[in-house]
N, C-alpha and C positions, 0 to 999 in steps of 0.2 A: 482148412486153413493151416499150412506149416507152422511151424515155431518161429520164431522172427524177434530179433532184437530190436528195441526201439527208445526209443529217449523218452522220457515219462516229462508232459510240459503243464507246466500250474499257470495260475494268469495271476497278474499283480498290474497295478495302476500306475501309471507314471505319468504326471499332469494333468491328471484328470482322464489319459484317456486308456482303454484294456489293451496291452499289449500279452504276448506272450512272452513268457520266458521259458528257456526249453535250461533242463538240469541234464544234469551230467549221471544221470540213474540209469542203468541199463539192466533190463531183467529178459528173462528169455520165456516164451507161456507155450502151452501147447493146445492143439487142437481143443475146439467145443465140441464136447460130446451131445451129441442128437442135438444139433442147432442148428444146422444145416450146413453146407460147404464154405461160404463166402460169406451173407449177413447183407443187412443194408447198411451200408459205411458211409457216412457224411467227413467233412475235415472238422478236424478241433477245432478250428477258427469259425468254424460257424455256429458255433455255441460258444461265443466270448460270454455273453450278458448271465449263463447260467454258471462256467466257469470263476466268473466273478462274484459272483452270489455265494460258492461253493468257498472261496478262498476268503470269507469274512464270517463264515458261520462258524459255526465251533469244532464240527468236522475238517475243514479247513486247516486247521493250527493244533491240530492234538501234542504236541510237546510242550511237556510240562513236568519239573522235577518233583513236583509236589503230588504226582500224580503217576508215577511208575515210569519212567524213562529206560525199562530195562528190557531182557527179554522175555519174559513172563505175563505182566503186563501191554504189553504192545502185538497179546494176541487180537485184542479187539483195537487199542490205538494207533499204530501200526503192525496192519500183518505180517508184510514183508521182513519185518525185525522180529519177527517171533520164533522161540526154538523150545518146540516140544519138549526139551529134556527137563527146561526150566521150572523151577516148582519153590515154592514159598518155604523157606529156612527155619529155623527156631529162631527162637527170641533172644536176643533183642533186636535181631538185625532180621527177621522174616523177611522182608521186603527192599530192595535196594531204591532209597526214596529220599527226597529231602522236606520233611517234615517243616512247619511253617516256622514251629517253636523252636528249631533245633539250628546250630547253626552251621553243621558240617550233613553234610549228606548220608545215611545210614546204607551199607555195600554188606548184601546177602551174599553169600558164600555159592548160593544152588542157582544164581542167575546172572550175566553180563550186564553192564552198565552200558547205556547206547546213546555216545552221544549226539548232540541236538545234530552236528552236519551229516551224519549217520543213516538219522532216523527217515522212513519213508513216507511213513505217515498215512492217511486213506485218498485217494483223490480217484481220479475216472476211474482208474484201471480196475479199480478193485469194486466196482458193481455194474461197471458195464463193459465189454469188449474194444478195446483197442490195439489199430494194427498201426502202426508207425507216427502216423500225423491223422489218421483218423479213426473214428468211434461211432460205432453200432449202438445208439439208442431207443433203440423199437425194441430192444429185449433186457432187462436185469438178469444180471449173474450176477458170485460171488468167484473172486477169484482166491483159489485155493493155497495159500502160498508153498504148502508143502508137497503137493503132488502137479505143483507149476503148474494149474488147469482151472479154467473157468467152467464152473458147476452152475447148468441153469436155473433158476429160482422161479417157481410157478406165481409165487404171490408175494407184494412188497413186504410185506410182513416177515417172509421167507427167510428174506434177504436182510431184515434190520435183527430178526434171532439167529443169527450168525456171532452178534456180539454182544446184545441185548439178553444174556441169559442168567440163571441164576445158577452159580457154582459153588455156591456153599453146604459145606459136607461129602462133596464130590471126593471119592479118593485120589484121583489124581494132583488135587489139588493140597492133598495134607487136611483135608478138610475148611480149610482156610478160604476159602474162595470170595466173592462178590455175589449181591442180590441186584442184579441190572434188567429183569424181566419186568415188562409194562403187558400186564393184564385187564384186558378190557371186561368190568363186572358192572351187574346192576342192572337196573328195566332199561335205562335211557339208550343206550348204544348198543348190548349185547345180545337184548332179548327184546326186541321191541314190535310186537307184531302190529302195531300200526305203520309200519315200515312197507305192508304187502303192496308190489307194485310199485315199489321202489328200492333200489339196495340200501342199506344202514350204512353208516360209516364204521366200517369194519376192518379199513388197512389204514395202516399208519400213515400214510400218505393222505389220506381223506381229511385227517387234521394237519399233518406237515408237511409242509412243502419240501420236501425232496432233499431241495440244494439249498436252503439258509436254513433247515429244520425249526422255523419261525411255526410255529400253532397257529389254526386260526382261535379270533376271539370267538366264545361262545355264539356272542349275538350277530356271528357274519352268519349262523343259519338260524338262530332261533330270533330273528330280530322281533316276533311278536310280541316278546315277555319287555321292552322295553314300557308296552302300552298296558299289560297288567297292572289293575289295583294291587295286587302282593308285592307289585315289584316296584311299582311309582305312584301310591295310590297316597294319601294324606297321611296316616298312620304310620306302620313303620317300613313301606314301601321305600319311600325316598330316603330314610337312610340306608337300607341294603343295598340299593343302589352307589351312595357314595361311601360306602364302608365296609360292605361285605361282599367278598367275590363269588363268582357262581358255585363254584367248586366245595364252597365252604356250607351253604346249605344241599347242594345236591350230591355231597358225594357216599359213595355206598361201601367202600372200603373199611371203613369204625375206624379211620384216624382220626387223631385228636383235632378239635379246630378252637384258634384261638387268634387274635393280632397278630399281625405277620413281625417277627422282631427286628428287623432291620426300620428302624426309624424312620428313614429315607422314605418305609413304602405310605408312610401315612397312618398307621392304625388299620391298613385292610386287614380282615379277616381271611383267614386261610387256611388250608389244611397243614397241621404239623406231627412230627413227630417229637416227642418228649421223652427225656433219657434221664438217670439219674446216677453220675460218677459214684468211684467205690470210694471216694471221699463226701459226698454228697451233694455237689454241686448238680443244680439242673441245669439239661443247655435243652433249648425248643429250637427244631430245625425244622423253615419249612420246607414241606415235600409238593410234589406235583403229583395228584391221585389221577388216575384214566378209569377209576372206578363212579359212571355216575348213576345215581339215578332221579325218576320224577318226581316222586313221593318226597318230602320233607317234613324232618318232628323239629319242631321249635325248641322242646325241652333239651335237645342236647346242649345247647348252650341258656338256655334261659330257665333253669334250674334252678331249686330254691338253693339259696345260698351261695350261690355260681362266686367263683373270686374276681369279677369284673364288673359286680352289682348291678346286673343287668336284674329289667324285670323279669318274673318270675311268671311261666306262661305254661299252658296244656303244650302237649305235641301239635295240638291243630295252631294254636298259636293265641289259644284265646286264657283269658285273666282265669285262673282255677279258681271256685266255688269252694272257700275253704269253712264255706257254714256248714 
């Protein structure tokens, strides 16, 4: 397939119903290497409903000044605005960003500031093949924004550690980098040989759908454990059910698990991280762990003395023999 200029087109709603709007973005790509000559190309309009899904997720709208609007940043938020040269500054201005707290924008000396009509942002182009008004989706690629070429990607996973990686310490980066790697740990998903005769959910895809990166819930495959006595049995079934999420007994990563802090969520239970400022203030963020496993100890949270006065139980989950 030549090189070929094309108008990059997003879809937006208008009355309810998916139109396209074609932008004024013109990039130029070059051949796929070992993908074959031509591809199977359908039109963009035949994937309105997935287009539309894609333009409400959070992939969808990655500009955001709170959040790197520059060129350093927008290696993984926008590729297309990325320039290798760009690299994290000294302090106090490391990062060109507008902080929630602050009320002017902070402009790093070692990167461009890109604004929002600027910005490209990720949409088709940049994990599947398209040639002018149409797109090849029988295959994932990544397109490479600096060597203008789509690189095929064997597996979906391939294709989401392209931006999902971890860069801190990297020299390139000043050591300064991002921890964005989602590592699959634990018996339940990674090592699970009851799985034989069936594949495990082992690509990112198997839990997210693709184009809204919406999760499934736990219980769209393990809908058994809603009929477990541990999970809805008289005891303390029914309330882990309405207070404690799955994540929060099964996960195998040793983050901390406590109330989710946002009030809003209810008092769920969840997995967080816990930090402690160099003035002392602690903040609890919760995290999203992809670390699960079967096994569960009760005592991580239900420890003598626990600060939430919860009872005081074995790992198996039973009352300790303290005769």
């Amino acid at each position: 397939m030549k090189p070929t200029n094309y108008t990059v087109t997003r879809l937006t709603a208008i009355a309810g119903l998916a139109t396209i709007l074609v932008l004024g973005i013109v990039a130029a790509f070059a051949p796929v290497a070992a993908q074959g000559p031509e591809g199977d190309f359908t039109p963009l309009t035949d994937h309105a409903e997935q287009m539309a899904a894609w333009a409400a997720s959070p992939h969808g709208n990655t500009y955001d000044p709170g959040k790197g609007p520059n060129t350093y940043c927008s290696r993984c938020h926008s590729p297309q605005n990325w320039d290798p040269a760009a690299r994290p500054g000294p302090p106090p201005n490391c990062i060109t960003c507008h902080f929630a707290h602050e009320a002017e924008m902070r402009i790093a000396e070692t990167m461009d500031f890109v604004p929002e009509e600027e910005w490209v942002g990720i949409y088709c182009d940049t994990c599947h093949v398209v040639d002018g008004d149409r797109i090849d989706t029988t295959r994932i690629v990544w397109f490479n924004p600096i060597a203008e070429e789509y690189i095929p990607m064997a597996t979906p996973n391939q294709l989401c550690e392209q931006c999902h990686v971890n860069s801190t310490g990297v020299s390139e980066t000043g050591g300064r980098g991002v921890d964005h790697a989602i590592i699959l740990g634990g018996s339940a998903h990674s090592n699970w040989a009851a799985t034989i005769g069936e594949r495990r959910p082992d690509y990112c895809s198997d839990c997210h759908d693709p184009h809204t990166q919406q999760p499934k819930a736990c219980v769209d495959c393990h809908a058994e454990v809603l009929e477990l006595p541990t999970h809805v049995g008289e005891d303390l079934g029914s309330v882990h059910v309405e207070s404690v999420s799955c994540i929060a007994c099964h996960d195998a990563s040793g983050a901390d698990v406590a109330p989710h802090p946002d009030e809003a969520m209810g008092g769920m239970w969840t997995t967080v991280e816990t930090s402690i400022s160099r003035s002392g203030d602690v903040s609890v963020v919760p995290i999203v762990s992809h670390s699960v496993q079967w096994l569960v100890a009760c005592d991580r949270c239900h420890f003598a003395d626990n600060p939430w006065e919860l009872d005081v139980l074995t790992a198996e989950g039973e009352v300790p023999d303290n005769g």
